[in-house]
C-alpha positions as CSV (number, residue, x, y, z in Angstrom):
1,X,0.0,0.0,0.0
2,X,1.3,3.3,-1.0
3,X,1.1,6.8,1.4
4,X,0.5,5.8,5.4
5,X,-2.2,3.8,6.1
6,X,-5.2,5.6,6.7
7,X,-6.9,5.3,10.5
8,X,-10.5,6.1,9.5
9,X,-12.5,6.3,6.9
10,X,-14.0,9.9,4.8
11,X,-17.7,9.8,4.1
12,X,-18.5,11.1,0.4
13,X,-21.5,12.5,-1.2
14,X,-22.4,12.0,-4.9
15,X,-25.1,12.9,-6.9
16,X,-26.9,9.9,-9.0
17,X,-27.0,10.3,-12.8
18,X,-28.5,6.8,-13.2
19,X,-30.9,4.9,-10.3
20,X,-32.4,8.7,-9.5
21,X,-31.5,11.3,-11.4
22,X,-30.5,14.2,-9.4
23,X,-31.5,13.0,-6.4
24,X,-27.9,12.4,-3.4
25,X,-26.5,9.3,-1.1
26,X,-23.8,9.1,0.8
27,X,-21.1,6.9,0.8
28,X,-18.8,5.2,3.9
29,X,-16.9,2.3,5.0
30,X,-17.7,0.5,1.6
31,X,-21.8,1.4,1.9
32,X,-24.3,3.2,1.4
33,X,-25.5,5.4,4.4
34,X,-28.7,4.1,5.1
35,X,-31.6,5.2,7.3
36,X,-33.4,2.8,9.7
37,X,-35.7,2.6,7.2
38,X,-33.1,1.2,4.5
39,X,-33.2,4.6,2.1
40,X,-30.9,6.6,1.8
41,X,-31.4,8.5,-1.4
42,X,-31.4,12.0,-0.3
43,X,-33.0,15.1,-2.4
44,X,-30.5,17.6,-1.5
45,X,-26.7,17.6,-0.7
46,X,-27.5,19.3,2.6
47,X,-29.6,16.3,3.3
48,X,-26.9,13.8,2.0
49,X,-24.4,16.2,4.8
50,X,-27.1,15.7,7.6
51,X,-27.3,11.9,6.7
52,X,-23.5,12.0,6.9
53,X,-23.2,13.9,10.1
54,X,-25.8,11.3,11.5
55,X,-23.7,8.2,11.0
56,X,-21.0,9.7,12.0
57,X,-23.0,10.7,15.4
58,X,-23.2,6.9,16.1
59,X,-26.5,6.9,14.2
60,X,-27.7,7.6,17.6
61,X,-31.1,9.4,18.1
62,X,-33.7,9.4,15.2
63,X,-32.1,9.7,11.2
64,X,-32.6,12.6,9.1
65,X,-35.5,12.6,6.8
66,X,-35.0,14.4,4.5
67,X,-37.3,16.3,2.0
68,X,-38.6,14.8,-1.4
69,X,-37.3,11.5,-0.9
70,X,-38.4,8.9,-3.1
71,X,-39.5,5.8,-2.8
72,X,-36.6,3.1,-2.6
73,X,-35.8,0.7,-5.2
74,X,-35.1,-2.6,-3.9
75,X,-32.3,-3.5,-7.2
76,X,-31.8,-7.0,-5.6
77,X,-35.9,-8.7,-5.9
């Protein structure tokens, strides 16, 4: 592995061009941030951000909802 090895692990947002167009998830530890709920398509980056700051909270208390959010696709039926 190249550079130092890195002790924890940086959360990114991205904006879907495919699944939901337009519509924001985040990303960490090799997932998708998901709500209790199991969505976690978001319809702003500020939403994707408080979905973000959640999980890194501990997921503790109840998850961000969000505004706008669609229904989610289960890809996997």
């Amino acid at each position: 592995m190249d550079g130092p090895a890195r002790t924890h692990h940086e959360p990114l947002i991205q904006q879907s061009t495919y699944t939901c167009a337009g519509m924001w998830w985040a990303h960490c530890c090799r997932s998708i941030i998901t709500r209790p709920n199991h969505t976690g398509w978001c319809s702003t980056q500020d939403d994707a951000q408080a979905l973000i700051d959640w999980h890194l909270a501990g997921e503790i208390g109840p998850a961000p909802v969000g505004t706008d959010v669609p229904l989610q696709l289960d890809l996997f039926v």
